[in-house]
C-alpha positions as CSV (number, residue, x, y, z in Angstrom):
1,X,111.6,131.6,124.4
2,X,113.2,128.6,125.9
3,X,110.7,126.0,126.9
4,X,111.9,123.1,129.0
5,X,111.5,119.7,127.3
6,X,109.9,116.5,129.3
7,X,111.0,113.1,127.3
8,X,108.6,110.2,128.6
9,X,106.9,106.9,127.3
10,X,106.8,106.7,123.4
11,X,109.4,109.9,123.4
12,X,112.2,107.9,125.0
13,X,111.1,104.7,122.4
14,X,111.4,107.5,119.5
15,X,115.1,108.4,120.9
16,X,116.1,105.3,121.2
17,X,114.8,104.1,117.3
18,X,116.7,107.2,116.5
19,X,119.7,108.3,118.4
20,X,120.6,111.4,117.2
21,X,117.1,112.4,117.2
22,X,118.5,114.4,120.9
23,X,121.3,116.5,119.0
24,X,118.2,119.0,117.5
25,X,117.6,120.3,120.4
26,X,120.5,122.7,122.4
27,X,122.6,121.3,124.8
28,X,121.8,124.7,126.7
29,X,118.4,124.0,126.7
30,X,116.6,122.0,129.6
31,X,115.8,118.9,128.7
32,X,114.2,116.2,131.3
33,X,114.3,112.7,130.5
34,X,112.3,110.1,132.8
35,X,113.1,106.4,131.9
36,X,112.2,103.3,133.7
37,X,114.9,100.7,133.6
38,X,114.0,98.9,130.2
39,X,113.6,102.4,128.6
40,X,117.0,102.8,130.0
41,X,118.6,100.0,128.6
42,X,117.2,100.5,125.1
43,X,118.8,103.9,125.1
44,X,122.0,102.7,126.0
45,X,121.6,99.2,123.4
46,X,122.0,96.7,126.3
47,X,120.2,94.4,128.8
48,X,118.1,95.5,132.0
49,X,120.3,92.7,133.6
50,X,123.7,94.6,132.3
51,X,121.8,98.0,133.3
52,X,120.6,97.1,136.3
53,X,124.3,95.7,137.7
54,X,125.5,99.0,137.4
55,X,122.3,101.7,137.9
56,X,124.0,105.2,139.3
57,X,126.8,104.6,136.7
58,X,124.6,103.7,133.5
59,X,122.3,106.4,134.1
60,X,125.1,108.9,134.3
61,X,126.5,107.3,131.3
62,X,123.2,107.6,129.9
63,X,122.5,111.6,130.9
64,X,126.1,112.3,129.5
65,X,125.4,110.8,125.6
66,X,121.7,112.9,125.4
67,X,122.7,115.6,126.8
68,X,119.6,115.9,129.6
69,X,118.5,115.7,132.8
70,X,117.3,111.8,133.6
71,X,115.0,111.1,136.3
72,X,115.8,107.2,136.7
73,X,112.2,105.6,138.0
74,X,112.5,102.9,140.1
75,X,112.5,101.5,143.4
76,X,115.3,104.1,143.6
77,X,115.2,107.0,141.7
78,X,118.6,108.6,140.3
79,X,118.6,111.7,138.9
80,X,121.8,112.6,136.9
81,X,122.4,115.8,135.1
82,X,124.6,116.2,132.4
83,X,127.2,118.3,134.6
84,X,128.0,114.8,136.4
85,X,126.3,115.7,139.5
């Protein structure tokens, strides 16, 4: 059976203590991720400053090195999918 996967809160913290912690799971299965900012910029190892300069292209960046889905919170939500759309 394949089970979509929803990454929030202490999930993102555990992905970003342990970054290839996202390889287990397929590619070609669907995998959501919803960050805020900060969770954001620990999964990519920078600032919220440096991550906030550039939102639509870190969180594309971001979607493109797990391999999911990311629903961006924020004033703004971005959601990127790993396609690049």
């Amino acid at each position: 059976m394949h089970v979509p996967l929803l990454l929030d809160a202490d999930a993102l913290n555990i992905l970003a203590d342990h970054p290839l912690f996202h390889s287990v799971r397929s590619r070609y299965l669907v995998t959501v991720c919803t960050p805020h900012p900060g969770e954001c910029a620990r999964l990519l190892q920078t600032t919220i400053s440096s991550f906030e300069s550039a939102r639509p292209q870190a969180t594309m960046e971001l979607t493109k090195k797990i391999g999911a889905i990311v629903v961006l919170k924020g004033r703004y939500t971005i959601i990127a999918f790993p396609n690049g759309n």
